[in-house]
matplotlib code that plots the C-alpha trace (Angstrom):
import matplotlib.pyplot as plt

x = [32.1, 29.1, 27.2, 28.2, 26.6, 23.7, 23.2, 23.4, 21.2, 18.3, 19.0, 18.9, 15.8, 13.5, 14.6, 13.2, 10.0, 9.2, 9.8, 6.6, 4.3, 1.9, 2.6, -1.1, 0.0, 2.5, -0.7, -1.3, 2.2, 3.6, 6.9, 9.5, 10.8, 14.1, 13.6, 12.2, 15.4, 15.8, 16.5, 19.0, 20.7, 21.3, 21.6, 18.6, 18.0, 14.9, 16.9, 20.3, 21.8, 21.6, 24.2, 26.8, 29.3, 31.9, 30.0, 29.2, 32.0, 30.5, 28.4, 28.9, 27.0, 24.6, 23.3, 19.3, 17.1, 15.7, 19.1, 19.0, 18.5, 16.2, 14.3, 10.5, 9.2, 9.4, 11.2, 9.7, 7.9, 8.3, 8.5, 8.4, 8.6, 11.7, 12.6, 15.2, 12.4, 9.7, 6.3, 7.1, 8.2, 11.2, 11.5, 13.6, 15.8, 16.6, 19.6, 20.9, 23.8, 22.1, 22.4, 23.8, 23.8, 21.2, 23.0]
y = [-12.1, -12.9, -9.9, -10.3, -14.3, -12.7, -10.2, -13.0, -15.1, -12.0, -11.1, -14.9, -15.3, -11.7, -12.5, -15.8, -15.1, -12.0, -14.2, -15.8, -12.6, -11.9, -8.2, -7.7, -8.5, -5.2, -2.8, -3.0, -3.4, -2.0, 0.9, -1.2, 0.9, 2.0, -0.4, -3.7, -6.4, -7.0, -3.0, -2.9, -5.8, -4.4, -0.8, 0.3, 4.1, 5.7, 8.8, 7.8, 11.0, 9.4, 6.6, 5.9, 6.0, 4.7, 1.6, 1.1, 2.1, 0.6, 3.4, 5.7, 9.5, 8.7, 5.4, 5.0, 2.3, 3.9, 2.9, -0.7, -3.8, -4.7, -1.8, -2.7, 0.5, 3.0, 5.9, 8.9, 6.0, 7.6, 4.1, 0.7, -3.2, -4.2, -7.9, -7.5, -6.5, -9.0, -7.7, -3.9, -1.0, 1.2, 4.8, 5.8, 7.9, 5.2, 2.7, -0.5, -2.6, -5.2, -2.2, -3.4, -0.6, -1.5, -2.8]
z = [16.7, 18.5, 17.3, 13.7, 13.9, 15.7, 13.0, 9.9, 11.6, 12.2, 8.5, 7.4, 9.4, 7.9, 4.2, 4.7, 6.3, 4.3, 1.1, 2.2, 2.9, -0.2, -1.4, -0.3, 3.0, 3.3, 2.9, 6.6, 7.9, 11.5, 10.9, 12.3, 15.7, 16.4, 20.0, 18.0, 18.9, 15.3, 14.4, 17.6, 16.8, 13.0, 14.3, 12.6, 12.8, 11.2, 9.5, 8.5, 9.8, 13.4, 12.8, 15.3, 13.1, 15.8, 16.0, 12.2, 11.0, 7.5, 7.0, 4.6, 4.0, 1.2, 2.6, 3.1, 3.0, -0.5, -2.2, -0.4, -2.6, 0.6, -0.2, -1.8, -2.2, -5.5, -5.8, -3.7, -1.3, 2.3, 3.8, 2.5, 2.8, 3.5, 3.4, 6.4, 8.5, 7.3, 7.8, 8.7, 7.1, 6.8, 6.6, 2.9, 4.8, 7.4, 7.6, 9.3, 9.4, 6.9, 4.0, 0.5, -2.7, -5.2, -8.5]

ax = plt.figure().add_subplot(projection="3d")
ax.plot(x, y, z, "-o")
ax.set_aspect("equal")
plt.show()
């Protein structure tokens, strides 16, 4: 239970912040690494294929940051914004535990 609180609050806390980065501000933006304590904590992995399925047992094949709805690149974008990870960029073909289907 203690992970799962720790993993809203991370989520709670990049939405937040990355609601009040300009878009201009994304242009110069770090990748966010697989070792950054917010990716570990949401199980980030920068190709999908490398899930631990055991422990996110949520994940399902097909899943990538370029289907999120956290996802703020364009189709074909290589890597993106992503307002989990406030001021850095995902890979399209990466996941985490944060991961919701765009409508």
């Amino acid at each position: 239970m203690k992970s799962c609180r720790r993993s809203f609050m991370l989520t709670v806390v990049g939405v937040a912040s990355s609601l009040m980065l300009p878009y201009e501000a994304w242009a110069d933006a770090a990748p966010v690494l697989e070792s950054d304590t917010n990716a570990q904590a949401l199980g980030y992995r920068t190709d999908a294929r490398k899930v631990d399925r055991a422990k996110y047992p949520k994940f399902q094949p097909g899943q990538a940051c370029a289907n999120c709805q956290f996802f703020q690149g364009k189709a074909g974008d290589a890597t993106a914004p992503c307002t989990i990870f406030a001021g850095k960029l995902v890979n399209a073909k990466g996941w985490c535990s944060a991961y919701v289907k765009k409508a």
